[in-house]
C-alpha positions as CSV (number, residue, x, y, z in Angstrom):
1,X,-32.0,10.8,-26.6
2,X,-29.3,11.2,-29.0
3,X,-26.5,9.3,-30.3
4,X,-24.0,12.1,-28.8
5,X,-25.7,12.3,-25.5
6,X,-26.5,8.6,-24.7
7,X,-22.5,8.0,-25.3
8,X,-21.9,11.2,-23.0
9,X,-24.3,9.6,-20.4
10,X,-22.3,6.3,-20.5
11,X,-18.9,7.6,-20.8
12,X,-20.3,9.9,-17.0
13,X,-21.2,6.0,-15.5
14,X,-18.3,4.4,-16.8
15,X,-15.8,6.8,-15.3
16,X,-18.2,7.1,-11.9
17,X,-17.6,3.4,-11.8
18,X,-14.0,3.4,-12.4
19,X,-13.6,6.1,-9.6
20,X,-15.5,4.6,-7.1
21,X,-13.6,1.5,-7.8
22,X,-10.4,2.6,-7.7
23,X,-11.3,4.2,-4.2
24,X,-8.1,2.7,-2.4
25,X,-9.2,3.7,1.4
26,X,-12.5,2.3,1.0
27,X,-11.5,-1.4,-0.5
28,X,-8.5,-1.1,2.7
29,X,-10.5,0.0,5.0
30,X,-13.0,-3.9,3.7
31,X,-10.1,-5.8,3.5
32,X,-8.9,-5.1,7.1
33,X,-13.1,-6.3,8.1
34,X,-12.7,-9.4,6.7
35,X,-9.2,-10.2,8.5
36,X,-9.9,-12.6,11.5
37,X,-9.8,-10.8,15.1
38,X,-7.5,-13.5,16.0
39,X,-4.9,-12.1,13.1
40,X,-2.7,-9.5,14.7
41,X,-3.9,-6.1,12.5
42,X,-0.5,-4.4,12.8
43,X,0.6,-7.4,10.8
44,X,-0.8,-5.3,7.7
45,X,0.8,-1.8,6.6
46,X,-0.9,0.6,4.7
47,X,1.4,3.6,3.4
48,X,-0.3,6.6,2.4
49,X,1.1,9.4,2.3
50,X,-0.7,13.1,2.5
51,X,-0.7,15.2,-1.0
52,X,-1.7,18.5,-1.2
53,X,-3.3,19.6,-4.3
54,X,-5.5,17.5,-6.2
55,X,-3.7,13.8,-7.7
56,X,-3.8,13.5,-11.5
57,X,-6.1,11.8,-13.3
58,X,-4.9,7.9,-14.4
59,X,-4.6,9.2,-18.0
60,X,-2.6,12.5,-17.1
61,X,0.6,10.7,-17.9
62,X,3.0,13.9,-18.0
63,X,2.2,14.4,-14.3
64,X,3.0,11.0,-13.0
65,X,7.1,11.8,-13.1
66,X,5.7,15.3,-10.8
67,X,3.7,13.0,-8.7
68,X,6.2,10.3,-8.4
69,X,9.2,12.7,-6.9
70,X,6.3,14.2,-4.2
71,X,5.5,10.7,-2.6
72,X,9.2,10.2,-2.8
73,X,10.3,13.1,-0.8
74,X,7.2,12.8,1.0
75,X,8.8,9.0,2.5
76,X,12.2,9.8,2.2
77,X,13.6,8.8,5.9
78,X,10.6,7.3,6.6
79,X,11.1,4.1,9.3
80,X,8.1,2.6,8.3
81,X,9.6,2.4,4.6
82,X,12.6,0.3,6.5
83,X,10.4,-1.9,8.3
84,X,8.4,-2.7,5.0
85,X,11.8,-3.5,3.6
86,X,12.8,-5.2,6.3
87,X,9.9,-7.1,6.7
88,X,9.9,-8.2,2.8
89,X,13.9,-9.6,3.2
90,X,13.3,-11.5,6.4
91,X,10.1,-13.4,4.3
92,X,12.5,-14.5,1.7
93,X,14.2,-16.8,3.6
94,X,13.1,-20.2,5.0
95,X,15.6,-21.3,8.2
96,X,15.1,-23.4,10.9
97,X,15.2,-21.1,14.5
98,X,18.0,-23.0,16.7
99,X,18.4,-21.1,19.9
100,X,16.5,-18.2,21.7
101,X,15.1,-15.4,20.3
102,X,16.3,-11.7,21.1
103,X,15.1,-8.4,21.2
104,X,17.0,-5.7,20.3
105,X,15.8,-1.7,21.4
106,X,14.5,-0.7,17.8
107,X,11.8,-3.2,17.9
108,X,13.3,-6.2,16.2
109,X,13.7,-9.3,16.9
110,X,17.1,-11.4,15.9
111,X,17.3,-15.4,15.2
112,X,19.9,-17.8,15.0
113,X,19.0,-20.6,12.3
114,X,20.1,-22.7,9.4
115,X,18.8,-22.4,6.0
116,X,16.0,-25.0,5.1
């Protein structure tokens, strides 16, 4: 085996590895198996939105801006986008409940408190 082709033959595992690695649903798909059955799974939020066409390569920089705009108007008035958000303010603030908790129709829940 040549030079050439033994470096062809590594640079074939090397990127097999990297793909199957980089295999997004696959290492979700583990991490939500190891989560406890006492841990509430709609706790966790996966957003993955459908592409058509095939997604660039990691290296096919020019077509990331492409890409980029797609998933944007692909989410663009999306409510689970506003419950992420949502979700990441209210865990930025530490308070102290003080009185009863409320529902309101849309599925969230208000609290009175003080800041701790």
């Amino acid at each position: 085996m040549g030079v050439v082709s033994h470096g062809k033959a590594l640079f074939k595992i090397a990127k097999n590895l990297i793909g199957s690695s980089l295999n997004s649903e696959r290492i979700w798909e583990d991490y939500l198996g190891r989560i406890p059955d006492r841990v509430k799974q709609d706790r966790f939020i996966r957003i993955n939105p459908e592409l058509s066409g095939e997604v660039p390569a990691l290296d096919e920089v020019p077509k990331m801006k492409t890409l980029q705009g797609t998933v944007r108007s692909k989410l663009a008035g999306n409510p689970i986008i506003e419950q992420v958000a949502n979700r990441l303010i209210a865990s930025s603030f530490c308070f102290d409940v003080i009185g009863p908790l409320s529902e309101k129709g849309n599925g969230c829940i208000v609290a009175q408190g003080e800041s701790g």
